[in-house]
C-alpha positions in Angstrom: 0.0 0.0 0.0 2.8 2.2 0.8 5.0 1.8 -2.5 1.7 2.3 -4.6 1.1 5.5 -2.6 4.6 6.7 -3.6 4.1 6.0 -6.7 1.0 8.0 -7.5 2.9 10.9 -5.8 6.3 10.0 -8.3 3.8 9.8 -11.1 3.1 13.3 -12.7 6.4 14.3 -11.7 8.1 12.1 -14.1 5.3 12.5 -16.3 6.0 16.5 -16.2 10.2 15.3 -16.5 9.8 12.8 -19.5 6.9 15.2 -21.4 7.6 18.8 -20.7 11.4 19.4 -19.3 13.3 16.6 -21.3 11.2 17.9 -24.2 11.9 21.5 -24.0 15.3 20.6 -23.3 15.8 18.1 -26.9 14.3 21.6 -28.5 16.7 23.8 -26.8 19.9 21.5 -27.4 18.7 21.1 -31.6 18.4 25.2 -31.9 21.4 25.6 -29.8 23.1 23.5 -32.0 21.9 24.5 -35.0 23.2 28.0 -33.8 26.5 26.9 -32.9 26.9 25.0 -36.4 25.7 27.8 -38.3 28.3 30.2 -36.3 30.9 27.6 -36.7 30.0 27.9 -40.4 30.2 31.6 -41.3 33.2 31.5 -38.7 34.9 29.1 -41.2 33.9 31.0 -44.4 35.5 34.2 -42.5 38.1 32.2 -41.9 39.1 31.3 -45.1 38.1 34.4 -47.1 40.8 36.4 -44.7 43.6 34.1 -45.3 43.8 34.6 -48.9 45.7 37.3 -49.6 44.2 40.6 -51.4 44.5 41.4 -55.1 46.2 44.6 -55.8 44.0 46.7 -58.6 46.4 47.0 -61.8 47.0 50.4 -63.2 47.2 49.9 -67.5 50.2 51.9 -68.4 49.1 55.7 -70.1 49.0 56.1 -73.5 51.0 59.2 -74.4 50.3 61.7 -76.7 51.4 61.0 -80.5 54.5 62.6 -81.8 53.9 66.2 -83.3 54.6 66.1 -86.8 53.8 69.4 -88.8 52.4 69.6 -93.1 53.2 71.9 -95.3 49.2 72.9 -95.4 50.2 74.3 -91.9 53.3 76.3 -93.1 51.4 77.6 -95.5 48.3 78.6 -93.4 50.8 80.1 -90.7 52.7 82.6 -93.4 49.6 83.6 -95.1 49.3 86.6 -92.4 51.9 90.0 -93.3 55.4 89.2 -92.4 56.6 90.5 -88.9 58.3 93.1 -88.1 61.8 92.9 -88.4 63.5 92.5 -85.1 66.6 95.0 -83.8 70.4 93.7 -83.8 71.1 92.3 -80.7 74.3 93.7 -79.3 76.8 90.9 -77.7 79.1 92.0 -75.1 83.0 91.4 -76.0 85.8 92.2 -74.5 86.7 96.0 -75.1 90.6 94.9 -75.3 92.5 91.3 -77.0 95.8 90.4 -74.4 98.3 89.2 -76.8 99.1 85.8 -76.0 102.4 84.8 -75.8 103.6 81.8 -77.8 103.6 78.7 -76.2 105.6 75.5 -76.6 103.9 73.3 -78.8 102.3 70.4 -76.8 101.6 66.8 -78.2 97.8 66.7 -78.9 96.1 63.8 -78.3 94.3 61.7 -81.4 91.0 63.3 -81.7 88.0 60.8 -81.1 86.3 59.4 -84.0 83.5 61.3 -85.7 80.1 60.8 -84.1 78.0 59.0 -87.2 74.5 60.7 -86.1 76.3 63.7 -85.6 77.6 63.4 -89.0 74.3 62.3 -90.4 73.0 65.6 -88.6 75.4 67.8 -90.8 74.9 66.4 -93.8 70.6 66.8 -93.1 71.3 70.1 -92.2 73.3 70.6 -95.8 70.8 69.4 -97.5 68.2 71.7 -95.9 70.5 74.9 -96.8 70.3 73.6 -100.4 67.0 74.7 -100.6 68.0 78.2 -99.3 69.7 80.4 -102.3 72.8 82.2 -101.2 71.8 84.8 -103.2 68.3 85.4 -101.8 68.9 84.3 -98.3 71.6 84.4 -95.3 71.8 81.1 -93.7 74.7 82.1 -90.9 74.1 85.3 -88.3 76.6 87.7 -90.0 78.4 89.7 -86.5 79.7 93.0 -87.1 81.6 95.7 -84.6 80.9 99.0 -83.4 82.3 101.6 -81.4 81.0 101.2 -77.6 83.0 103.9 -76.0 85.2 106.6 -77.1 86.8 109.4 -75.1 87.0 112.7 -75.7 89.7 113.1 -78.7 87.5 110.6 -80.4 89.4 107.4 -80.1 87.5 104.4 -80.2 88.2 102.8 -76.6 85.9 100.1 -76.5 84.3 98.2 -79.5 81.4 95.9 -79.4 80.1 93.2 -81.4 76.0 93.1 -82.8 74.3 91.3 -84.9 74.1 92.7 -88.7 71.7 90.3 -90.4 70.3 87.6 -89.0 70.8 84.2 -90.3 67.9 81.3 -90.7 70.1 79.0 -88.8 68.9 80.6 -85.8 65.1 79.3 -86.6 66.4 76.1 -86.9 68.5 76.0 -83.8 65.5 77.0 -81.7 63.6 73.8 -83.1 66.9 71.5 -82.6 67.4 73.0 -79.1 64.2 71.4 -78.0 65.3 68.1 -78.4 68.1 66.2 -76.6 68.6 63.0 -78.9 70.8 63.1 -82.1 67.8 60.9 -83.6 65.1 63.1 -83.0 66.8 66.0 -84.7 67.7 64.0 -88.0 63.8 63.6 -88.0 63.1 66.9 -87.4 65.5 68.2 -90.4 64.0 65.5 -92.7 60.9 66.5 -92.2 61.7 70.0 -92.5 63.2 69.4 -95.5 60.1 67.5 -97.2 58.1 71.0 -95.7 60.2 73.6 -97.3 60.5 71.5 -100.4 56.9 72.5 -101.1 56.6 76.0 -100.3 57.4 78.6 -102.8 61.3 79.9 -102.7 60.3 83.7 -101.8 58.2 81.9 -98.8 60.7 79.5 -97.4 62.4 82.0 -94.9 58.8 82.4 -93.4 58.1 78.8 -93.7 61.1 77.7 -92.0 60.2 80.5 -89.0 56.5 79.9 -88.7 58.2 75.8 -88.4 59.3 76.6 -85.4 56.7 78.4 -84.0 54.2 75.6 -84.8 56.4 72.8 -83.5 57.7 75.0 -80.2 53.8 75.4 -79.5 52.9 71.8 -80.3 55.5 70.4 -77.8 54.4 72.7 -75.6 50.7 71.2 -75.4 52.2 67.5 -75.6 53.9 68.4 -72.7 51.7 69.5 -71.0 48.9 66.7 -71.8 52.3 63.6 -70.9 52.4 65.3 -67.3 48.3 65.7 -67.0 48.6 62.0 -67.8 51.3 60.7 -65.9 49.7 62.7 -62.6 46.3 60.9 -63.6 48.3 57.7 -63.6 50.0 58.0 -60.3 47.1 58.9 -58.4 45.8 55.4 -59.5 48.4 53.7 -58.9 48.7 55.4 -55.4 44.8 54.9 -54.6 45.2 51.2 -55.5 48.3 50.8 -53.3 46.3 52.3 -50.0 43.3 50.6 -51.0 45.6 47.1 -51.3 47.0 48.1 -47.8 43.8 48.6 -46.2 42.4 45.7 -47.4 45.1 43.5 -46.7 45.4 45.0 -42.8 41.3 44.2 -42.7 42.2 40.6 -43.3 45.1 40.7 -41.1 42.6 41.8 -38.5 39.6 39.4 -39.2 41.6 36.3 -39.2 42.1 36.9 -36.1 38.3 37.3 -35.1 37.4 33.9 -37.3 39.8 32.2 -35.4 37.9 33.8 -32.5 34.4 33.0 -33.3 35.5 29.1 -34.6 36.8 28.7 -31.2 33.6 30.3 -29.6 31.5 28.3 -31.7 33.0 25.2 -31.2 33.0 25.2 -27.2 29.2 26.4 -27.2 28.5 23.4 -28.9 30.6 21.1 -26.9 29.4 23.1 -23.9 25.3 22.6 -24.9 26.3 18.8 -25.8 28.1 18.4 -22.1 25.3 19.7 -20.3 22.3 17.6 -22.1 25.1 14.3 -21.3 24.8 15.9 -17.5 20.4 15.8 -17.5 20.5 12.5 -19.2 23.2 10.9 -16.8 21.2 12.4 -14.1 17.7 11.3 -15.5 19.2 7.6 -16.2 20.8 7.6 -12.3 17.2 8.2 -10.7 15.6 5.5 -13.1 18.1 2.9 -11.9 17.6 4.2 -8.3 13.6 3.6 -8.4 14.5 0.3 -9.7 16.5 -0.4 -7.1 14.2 0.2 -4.7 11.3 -1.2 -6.7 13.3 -4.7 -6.6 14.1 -4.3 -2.8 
């Protein structure tokens, strides 16, 4: 009588255990789990998306600017307007006096160096150019004269100075040359100079050859100007994708260290939710075998 007394009164409370508790419990392990895999999970993706390294954005190299070449159509546009004015001799400071130089002993020169071939080729361009310049209608060389600078009061010359009488073409075409510092870009200039003034009227070359390099010193001007616009464009991409590369690449640093975090957090919940349902069931499983026990006894 007594054990079935005790067991009414055990009765609804391992009916509420086995039907309500261990229940609740099975649905709180399975979303706890389900939670810890799905952390585990994205942990792991993290994980493995930060430990491959970044990709640094490639910068295409800048197209520059063609070279400037210049037609005879734009010679002969640019001397259409009235010829300029004619500009002033330049006066060139010399000295007022000449030391006389004592002779010296003669000194055994050394072998001069071989003749540079572009330099050659140069000259023999630039000969060919002058060809098309008549020494009877035009002065190719600066002619330099002298004049009195200073004289006292008797009216002797004291001091003599040197100016510029007439004005040769070569200095038109040394103000092209000047622009360039390679040997093989001036033969290219003079040859195509040369096909130019071959085309223009022989009264009109002297202008031609002047409004030359006034076109071309204006056209390098602007291609200059458009290669640096360029090259800055360039580097500032090339600098944006380096700090962009660099921040990227510390983000990763940073989150590989936080997936390692959460893998290791996700992980020990689970084994942590798994030890503690082992605990109810061990616990469950010892009272069973208890009331059994005592049932048998």
């Amino acid at each position: 009588m007594a054990n079935s007394q005790e067991a009414k009164k055990k009765g609804p409370f391992e009916f509420l255990e086995k039907k309500v508790v261990f229940q609740i419990s099975r649905i709180f392990f399975w979303i706890l789990c389900a939670i810890g895999c799905v952390a585990f999970i994205v942990s792991l993706i993290l994980f493995l998306y930060n430990i491959i390294p970044p990709v640094k954005e490639s910068v295409a190299q800048p197209k520059l600017p063609l070279e400037v070449t210049i037609s005879s159509a734009e010679i002969e546009k640019a001397i259409a307007p009235p010829k300029p004015k004619e500009e002033k001799p330049v006066e060139v400071a010399k000295p007022s006096e000449e030391k006389e130089v004592e002779p010296e002993e003669e000194e055994v020169k050394p072998k001069p160096p071989p003749p540079d071939p572009l330099q050659v080729s140069l000259e023999a361009k630039i000969d060919t150019l002058k060809s098309y310049f008549p020494a009877d209608k035009f002065t190719w060389t600066t002619v330099y004269g002298k004049e009195p600078a200073w004289t006292d009061y008797w009216g002797v010359v004291r001091e003599w100075k040197t100016v510029v009488k007439v004005y040769g073409l070569d200095r038109n075409l040394n103000r092209v040359l000047d622009l360039y510092g390679d040997k093989k870009k001036k033969i290219e200039i003079v040859t195509e100079l040369i096909g130019v003034i071959a085309q223009i009227p022989v009264d009109d070359r002297a202008k031609a050859l002047e409004a030359y390099g006034r076109i071309r010193s204006r056209k390098e001007d602007a291609r200059n100007d458009e290669i640096n616009r360029i090259k800055r464009e360039a580097e500032y991409k090339r600098s944006t994708a380096e700090a962009k590369y660099l921040k990227v690449k510390a983000e990763k640093a940073v989150g590989v260290g936080k997936a390692l975090r959460y893998l290791g957090g996700a992980f020990v919940s689970i084994a942590l939710v798994g030890l503690f349902l082992c605990f109810l069931a061990i616990e469950r499983n010892t009272r069973m075998l208890q009331a059994l026990l005592e049932k048998g006894k």
